[in-house]
Each structure stands twice: as C-alpha cells, then as structure tokens.
C-alpha positions in Angstrom: 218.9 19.7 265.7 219.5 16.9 268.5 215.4 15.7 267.1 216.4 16.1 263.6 219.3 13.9 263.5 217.4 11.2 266.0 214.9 11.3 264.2 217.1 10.3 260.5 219.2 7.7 262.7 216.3 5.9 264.3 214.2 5.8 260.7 217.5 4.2 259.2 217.4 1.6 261.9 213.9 0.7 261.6 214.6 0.8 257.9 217.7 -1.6 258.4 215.8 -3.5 260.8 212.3 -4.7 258.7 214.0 -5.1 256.1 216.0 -8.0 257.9 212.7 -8.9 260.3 209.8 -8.9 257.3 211.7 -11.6 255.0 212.6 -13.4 258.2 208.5 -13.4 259.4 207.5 -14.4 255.8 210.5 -17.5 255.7 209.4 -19.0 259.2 205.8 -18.9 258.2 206.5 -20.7 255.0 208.8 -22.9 256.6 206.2 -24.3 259.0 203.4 -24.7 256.1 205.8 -26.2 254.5 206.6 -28.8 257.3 203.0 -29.5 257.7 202.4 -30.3 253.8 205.2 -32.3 254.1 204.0 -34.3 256.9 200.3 -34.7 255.2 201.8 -35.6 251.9 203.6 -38.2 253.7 200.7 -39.6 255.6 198.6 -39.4 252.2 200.7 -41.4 250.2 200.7 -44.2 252.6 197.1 -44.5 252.9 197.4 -44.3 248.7 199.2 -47.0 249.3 197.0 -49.0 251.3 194.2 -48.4 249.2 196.6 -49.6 246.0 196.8 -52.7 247.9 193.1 -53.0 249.0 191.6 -52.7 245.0 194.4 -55.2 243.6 193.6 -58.0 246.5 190.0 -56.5 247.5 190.9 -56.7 251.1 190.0 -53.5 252.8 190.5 -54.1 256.1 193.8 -52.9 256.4 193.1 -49.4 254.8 189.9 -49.1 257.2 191.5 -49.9 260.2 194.1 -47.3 259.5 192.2 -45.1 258.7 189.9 -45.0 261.8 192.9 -45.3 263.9 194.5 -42.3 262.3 191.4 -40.3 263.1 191.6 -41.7 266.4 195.0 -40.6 266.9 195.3 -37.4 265.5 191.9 -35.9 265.3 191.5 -35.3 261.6 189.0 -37.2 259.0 189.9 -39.1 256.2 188.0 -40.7 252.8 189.3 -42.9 251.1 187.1 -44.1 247.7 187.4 -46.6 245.2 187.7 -46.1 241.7 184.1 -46.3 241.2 184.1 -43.1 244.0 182.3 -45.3 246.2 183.2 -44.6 249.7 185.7 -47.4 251.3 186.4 -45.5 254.7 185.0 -42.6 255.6 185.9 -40.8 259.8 185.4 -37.9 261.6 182.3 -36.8 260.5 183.8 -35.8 256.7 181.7 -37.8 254.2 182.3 -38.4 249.7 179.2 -36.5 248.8 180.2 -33.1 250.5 180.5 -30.9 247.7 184.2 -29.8 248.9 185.2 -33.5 249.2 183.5 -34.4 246.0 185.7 -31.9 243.9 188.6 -33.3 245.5 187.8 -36.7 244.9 186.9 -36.4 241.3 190.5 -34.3 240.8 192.3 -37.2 242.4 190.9 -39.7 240.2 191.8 -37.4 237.3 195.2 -38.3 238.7 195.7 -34.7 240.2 197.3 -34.2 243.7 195.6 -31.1 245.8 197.4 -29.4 248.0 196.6 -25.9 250.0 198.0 -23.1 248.6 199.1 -19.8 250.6 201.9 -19.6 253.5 199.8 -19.8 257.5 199.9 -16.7 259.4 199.5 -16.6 263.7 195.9 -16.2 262.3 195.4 -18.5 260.3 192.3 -20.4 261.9 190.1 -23.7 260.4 191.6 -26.2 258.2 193.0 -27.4 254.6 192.3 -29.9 252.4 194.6 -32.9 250.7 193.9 -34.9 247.9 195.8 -37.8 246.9 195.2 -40.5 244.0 195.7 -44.1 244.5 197.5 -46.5 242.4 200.9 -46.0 240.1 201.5 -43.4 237.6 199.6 -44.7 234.9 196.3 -46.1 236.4 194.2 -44.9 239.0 192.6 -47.1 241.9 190.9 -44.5 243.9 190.9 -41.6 245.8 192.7 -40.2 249.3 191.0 -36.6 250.9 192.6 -35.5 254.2 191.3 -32.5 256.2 194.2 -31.5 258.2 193.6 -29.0 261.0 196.3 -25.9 261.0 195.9 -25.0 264.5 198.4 -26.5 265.9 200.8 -25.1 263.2 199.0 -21.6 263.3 200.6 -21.7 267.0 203.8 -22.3 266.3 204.1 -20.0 263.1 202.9 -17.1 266.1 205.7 -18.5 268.4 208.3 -18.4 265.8 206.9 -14.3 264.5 207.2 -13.6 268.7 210.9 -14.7 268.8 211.6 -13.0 265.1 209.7 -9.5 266.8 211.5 -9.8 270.2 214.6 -9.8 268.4 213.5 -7.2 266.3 212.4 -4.6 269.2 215.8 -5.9 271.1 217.7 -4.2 268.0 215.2 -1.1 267.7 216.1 -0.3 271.4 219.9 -0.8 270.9 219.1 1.3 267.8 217.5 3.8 269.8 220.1 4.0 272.6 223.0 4.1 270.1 221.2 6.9 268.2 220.6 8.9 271.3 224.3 8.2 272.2 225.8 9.4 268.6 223.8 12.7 268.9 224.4 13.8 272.2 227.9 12.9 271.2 227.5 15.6 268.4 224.9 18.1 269.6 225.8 18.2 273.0 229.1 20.5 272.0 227.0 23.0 269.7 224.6 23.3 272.4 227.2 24.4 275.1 228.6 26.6 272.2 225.0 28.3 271.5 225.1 29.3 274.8 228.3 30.7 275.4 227.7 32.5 271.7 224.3 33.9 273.3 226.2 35.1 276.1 228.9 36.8 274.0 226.0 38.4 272.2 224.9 40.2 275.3 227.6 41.3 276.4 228.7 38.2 279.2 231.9 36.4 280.1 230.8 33.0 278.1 231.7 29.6 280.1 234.8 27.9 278.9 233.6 25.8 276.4 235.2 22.2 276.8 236.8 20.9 273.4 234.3 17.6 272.7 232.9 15.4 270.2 234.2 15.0 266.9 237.5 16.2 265.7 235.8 19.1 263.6 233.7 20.6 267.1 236.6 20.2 269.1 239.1 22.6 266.6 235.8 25.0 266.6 235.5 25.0 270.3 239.1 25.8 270.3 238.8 28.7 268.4 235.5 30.1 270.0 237.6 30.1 273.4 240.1 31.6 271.6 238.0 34.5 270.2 235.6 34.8 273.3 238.6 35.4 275.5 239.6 38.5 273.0 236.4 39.8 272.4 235.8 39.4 276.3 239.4 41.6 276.9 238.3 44.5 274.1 234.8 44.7 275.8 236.2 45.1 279.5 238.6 47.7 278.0 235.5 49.7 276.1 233.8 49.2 279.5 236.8 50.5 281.7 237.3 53.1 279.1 233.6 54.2 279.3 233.7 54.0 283.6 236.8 56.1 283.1 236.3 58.8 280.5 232.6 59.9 283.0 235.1 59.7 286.1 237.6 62.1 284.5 235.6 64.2 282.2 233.2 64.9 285.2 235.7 66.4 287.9 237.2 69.0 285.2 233.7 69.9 284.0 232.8 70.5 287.8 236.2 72.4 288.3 235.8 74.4 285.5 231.8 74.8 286.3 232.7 76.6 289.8 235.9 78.8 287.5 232.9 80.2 285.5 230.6 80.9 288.1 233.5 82.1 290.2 234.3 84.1 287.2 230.4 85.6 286.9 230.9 88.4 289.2 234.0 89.8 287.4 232.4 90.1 284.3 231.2 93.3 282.6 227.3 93.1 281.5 228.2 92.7 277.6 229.9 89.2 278.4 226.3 88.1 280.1 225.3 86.5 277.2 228.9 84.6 276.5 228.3 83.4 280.0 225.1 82.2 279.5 226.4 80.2 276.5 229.1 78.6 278.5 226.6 77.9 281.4 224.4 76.3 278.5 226.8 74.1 276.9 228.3 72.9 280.5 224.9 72.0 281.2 224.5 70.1 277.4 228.0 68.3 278.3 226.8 67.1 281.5 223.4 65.7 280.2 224.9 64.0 277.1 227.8 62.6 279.3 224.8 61.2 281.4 222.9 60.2 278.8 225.4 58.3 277.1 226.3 56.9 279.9 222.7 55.2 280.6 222.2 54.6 277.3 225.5 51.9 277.9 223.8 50.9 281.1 220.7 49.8 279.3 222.3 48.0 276.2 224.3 46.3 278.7 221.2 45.3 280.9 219.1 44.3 277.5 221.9 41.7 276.2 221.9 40.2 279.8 218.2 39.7 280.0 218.9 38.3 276.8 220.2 35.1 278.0 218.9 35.4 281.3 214.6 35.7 281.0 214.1 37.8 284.1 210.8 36.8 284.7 210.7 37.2 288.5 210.9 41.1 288.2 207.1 42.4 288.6 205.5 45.5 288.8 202.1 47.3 288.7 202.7 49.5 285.3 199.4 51.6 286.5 201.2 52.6 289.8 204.3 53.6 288.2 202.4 55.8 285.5 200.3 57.3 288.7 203.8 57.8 290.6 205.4 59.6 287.5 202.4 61.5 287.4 203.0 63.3 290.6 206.6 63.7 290.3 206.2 65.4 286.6 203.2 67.4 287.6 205.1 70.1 288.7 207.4 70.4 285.6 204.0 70.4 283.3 202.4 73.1 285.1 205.5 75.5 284.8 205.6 74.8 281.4 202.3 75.7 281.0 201.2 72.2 279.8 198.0 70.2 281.0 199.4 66.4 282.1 196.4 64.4 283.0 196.6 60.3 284.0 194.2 57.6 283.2 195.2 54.5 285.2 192.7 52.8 287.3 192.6 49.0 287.3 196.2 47.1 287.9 198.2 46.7 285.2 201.4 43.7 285.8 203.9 43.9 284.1 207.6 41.8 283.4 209.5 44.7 284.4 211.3 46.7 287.3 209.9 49.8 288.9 212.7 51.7 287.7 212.8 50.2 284.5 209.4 51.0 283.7 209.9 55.0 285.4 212.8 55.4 283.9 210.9 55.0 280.1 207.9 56.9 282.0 210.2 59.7 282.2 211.7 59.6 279.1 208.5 59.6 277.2 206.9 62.4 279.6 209.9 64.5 279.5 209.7 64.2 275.4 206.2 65.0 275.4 206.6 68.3 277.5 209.8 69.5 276.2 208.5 69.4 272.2 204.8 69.8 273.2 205.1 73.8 273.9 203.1 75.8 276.0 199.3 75.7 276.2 199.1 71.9 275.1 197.7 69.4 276.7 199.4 65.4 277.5 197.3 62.5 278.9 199.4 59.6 280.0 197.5 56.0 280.3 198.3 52.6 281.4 196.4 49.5 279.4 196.4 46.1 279.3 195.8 44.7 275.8 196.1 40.7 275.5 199.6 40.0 276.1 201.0 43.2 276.6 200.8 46.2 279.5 200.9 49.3 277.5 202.0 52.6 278.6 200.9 55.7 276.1 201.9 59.2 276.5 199.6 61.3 273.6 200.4 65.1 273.1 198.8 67.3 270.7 201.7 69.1 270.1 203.3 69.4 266.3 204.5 66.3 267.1 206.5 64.3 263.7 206.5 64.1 260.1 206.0 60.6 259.0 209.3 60.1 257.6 210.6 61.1 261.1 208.7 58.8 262.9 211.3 55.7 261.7 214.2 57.9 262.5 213.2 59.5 266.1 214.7 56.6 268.1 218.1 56.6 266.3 221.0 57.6 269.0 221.6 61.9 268.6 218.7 62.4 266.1 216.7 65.5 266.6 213.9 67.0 264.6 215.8 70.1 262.6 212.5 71.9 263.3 213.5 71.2 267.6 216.8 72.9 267.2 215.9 75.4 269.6 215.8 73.2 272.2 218.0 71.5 274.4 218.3 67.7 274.8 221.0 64.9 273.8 218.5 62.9 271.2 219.1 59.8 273.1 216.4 59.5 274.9 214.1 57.6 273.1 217.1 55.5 271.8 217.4 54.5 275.9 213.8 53.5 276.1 214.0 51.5 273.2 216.9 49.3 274.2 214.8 49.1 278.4 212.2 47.4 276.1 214.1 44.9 274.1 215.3 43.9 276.8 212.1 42.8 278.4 210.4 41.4 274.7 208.9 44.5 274.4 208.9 47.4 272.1 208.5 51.1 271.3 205.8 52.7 268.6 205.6 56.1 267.8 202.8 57.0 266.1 201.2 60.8 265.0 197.7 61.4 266.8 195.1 62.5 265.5 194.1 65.6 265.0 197.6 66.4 265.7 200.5 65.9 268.1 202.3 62.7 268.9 201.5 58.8 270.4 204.3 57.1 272.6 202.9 53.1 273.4 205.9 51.8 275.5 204.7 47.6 274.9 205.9 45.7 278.2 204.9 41.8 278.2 202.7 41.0 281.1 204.3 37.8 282.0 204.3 34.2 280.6 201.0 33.3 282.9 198.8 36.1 281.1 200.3 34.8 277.4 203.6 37.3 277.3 205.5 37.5 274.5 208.3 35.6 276.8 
C-alpha cells in the first residue's frame, strides 16, 4: 500500500512540476532568441542606414569601414549591396553570389526583412541569417545580409535550462521526501495494526497498538486495542478452561478407573462383559480427552508459526520415517500387517522431529488400525521440488471418494470403521502440524486398492520451499 500511494503522490508532483518547468524551458529559450534578433535587427538597421547614406552622397567609405570593423569586432560577416546588387562591402569570407546570400539579397531589395525563425535550444549549433533593405519605406537603396553566429546564445539558453532543471529536481526531491513523509504518516499505523491483527489471528497477545496518524487510524487503533484486549481475556479463559477441564476430568477418571478394577474381582462372570464395556469406554474417554487436548496444542502452535516463520527448526524427514519404523514395527506385526520402509537418501525438512513423528504416527497408526489383518503398508520419504514428502500406502479397503474430503474433519469416522476404536481426530491433528509449517495433507485411494497418505513438509526457503 505504502508503494501505491508513493507511487500516486510522486507522479502528481512530477505532474505539478513539468508542467511549471516545460513552459518555463520553452520561455527562457525564446527569451534569449529573442534578445539576439533584437540585437541583430539593431545592428542591421544601422548599417541600412549607412548604406542609405552611401547611395544618396556615393561615399562608401563610411559603410566599409564599419563594416570591416564590425567583423573585426565581433567575428561575424556582413554584405552590404547596392541597388544594382553589386557588392559594396563584403567580410569574413561571406560573399553576394553565394546562393544563400543571393536569396537574401534579392528579398531585401524586394523590400522584405529576413529574419530566423524557430526558438535556440542548448543544441542549437551553426549560424542564422539576417536580411535587411536599405533606404525609406518607399524606395529601396540596397541590400544588408548578416550571418550571426548562435553559439554564444546556444550557451546561455543551456545555462538558463540548467538553473530552470536544478530548480526542478530541487522540488522533485522535496516532492519525494514529503511524499515519503505523508505515507509513512498513513501506512505506518495500518502496518503496526496488520501485525497485531496477524497475531490475534494465531492466537497471540497482539502489541499495544499506539493511536497515530490521522484522526480516522487513531479512533481505529483505539478500538482494535479495545477488542484485542477482550478477545485476548475470552481466549485465556477458553485456554484455562481447556488446562482445567484435562486436570479435573483426569484424576476422577483415574479414581474411578482403579473403583472398577477394584470392583473386578467381586463380580459374578455374567457382569464380565458390562466390565469390559466400562473398561472400553474409560479407555475411549481417556484417548479423546488426549486427543482433543493435542489437537488444541497443534492449532495453537500452527497460528504461532503463523506469524513467526520458524525456519530454524530442521530435520532429516528420512530418519524420522526410519525411527517410526522401528518403534511401530512391533504393533504391525501383532496385528498381523507387513509395514515395510523406503527411505534411503536425506530428506530436510522445515520441521521438528517431533512434529514430523508425531504426523508419522498418526498416519501409521491410521493405516494399521483400518488396514486389517494380512495387509501390507510401505511407508516412504521423498523429496519432490520444493517439498519433503512423507507417504504411508495401505492396500486396505481404504475410502470412498466422497469420504476422502471429509476424513480430516474433527470426530468423523467412516460408518463402515464403527467397529473400531479411535477419536476421529487424528488426521484433523496432522492437518493443522502441516499448516503450520506451509505444508499440507492429501489423501488419495491407491490403486488397486487401499489408501495414500502424502504428509507435504516444505524443505526450506534455500531448496525453493513454499515459505
């Protein structure tokens, strides 16, 4: 935005400022041509004069001498000619039969004054021609052609265009520096709002934003601090209500875990299977309770990386999918499942260790729990461009295609996976570890059958991350 409104501020003032420099160029250089037609004119009629003089008493020494001494003096040639266009003084090398001279000549005994049309420019180089007849208005007594040089007036027109441009860049950069001044005046309050909005997003005390700038940003800083300050106190209490609600739930469900076990060898063989179900629903109680509770954990850690760009925190994805390899090994083979690895070369990626397990396990624990017995899961680590992917492929029955969009939503479970037990947040968990790192989740069915799990991390910002 800060660009934007530079950008409209400084093309108004280069706007404002040609328009008042260009006229000003163009009236300096007329000005001087001006001057120096003025000053040739002047010098032209006299020597008209002189010549008048000459053809009515037929004493031409006066006109000569002046001439020459005029050419002398100021370095530009003169004719002067007779009515007959016979040649009474000619200097400087600039004779009546030159063809240039000749047109001239004839014009000015037609009784028609030449002068040089067009304004000089700084490069304006050579020289212009003047024509003057002799004698009064009514009769002719011959003819005047100066060739004045315009150098030295070329040289001040470019003295004059310097001072005019000097001026002109003098008000571009106070232009410039009031522009610049104006929109850090304006922008400089929306950007500390954008970040204490960016941080309210995620989750984050926002800085107290200072009330600045215009009236209108000050009012709306005013009431961000106003609002930040009660979202802030409703988020603590969610949070305290949250850290609470696991503290108290947990010791009852423990007390009342040891009642029923306590309670186990009292019971007659018909209430096993009540038991059971109490056992079973303490032990659904205390993994949704967990769940939940890093489900929280992980939205709370993607809106702080949201604001924050973690970059620092690396790991080699192929060494955690060859650690959770070993650790779930076990828990495949008594479920009668094949788990195989493929993970050779190092794999960076943007992430922590136990970020990056923590979706491992997920994904594994997904892949054995709906795979069933006798099937067989190969969990890989890639790098493809940007990204380190981690894939966990079952050929189980794996997802309808309409539940492929729904399978990370939080508590959604496949009505065909009633049977078995889980909290239908998992996936939701691993979703929210990847957001927060740029990355992302696909589920995808594999051919011939079963499921795909790619877990995208972003390999960092020197290998082209998405960060």
């Amino acid at each position: 935005m800060r660009t934007r409104v530079q950008a409209v501020l400084l093309l108004f003032g280069i706007l404002a400022t040609a328009a008042f420099a260009i006229p000003l160029l163009l009236f300096t250089a007329s000005d001087r041509t001006q001057q120096l037609v003025l000053a040739r004119s002047s010098d032209l009629d006299r020597f008209a004069s002189l010549m008048d003089q000459a053809a009515r008493t037929g004493d031409t020494s006066q006109v000569v001498a002046e001439a020459r001494r005029y050419t002398q003096l100021y370095g530009e040639p003169l004719v002067v000619t007779d009515l007959r266009r016979s040649p009474v003084v000619q200097t400087g090398g600039m004779r009546a039969d030159q063809p240039a001279v000749a047109r001239l000549i004839d014009a000015a005994l037609r009784n028609q004054s030449a002068r040089p049309a067009g304004a000089l420019r700084p490069w304006s180089r050579g020289h212009r021609m003047f024509a003057e007849p002799a004698g009064t208005g009514t009769q002719v007594t011959g003819a005047v052609v100066l060739r004045a040089s315009v150098t030295t007036a070329s040289a001040d027109v470019t003295r004059r265009w310097a001072a005019v441009l000097a001026g002109t860049a003098l008000v571009a950069l106070a232009c410039t520096a009031l522009a610049r001044a104006a929109t850090r005046w304006v922008v400089s309050p929306l950007r500390r709002l954008d970040r204490a909005v960016g941080r309210l997003a995620a989750g984050l005390p926002p800085d107290q934003t200072p009330a600045s700038g215009p009236p209108e940003l000050r009012q709306l800083a005013t009431g961000f601090n106003r609002m930040a300050r009660t979202v802030m106190a409703a988020l603590e209490q969610q949070g305290r209500l949250v850290a609470d609600t696991s503290h108290q739930m947990r010791n009852p469900m423990a007390a009342l875990r040891l009642r029923v076990d306590a309670l186990h060898t009292h019971l007659p063989a018909s209430a096993e299977r009540t038991y059971t179900g109490v056992t079973t629903e303490l032990d659904r109680l205390e993994t949704l309770l967990d769940d939940m509770l890093a489900l929280a954990t992980a939205e709370h850690r993607a809106g702080e990386l949201t604001v924050t760009d973690d970059v620092d925190a690396r790991c080699d994805a192929a060494e955690v999918a060859l650690t959770q390899h070993r650790l779930w090994q076990p828990v495949a083979e008594r479920a009668g499942i094949r788990l195989t690895t493929e993970a050779d070369a190092p794999v960076p990626a943007v992430c922590t260790e136990r970020e990056l397990a923590q979706i491992t396990d997920i994904l594994l624990d997904n892949a054995i729990k709906y795979a069933g017995e006798g099937a067989e899961i190969t969990l890989s680590c890639t790098a493809d461009g940007p990204w380190a992917v981690l894939t966990v492929t079952d050929n189980g029955p794996g997802l309808a295609p309409e539940e492929l969009t729904q399978a990370t939503e939080r508590f959604w479970r496949s009505s065909r996976q009633s049977g078995t037990t889980g909290t239908g947040l998992g996936l939701a968990i691993a979703q929210q570890l990847l957001t927060g790192r740029g990355g992302r989740l696909e589920l995808r069915r594999a051919r011939p059958r079963g499921l795909r799990a790619r877990a995208y991390v972003p390999r960092g910002v020197g290998d082209g991350g998405a960060r």
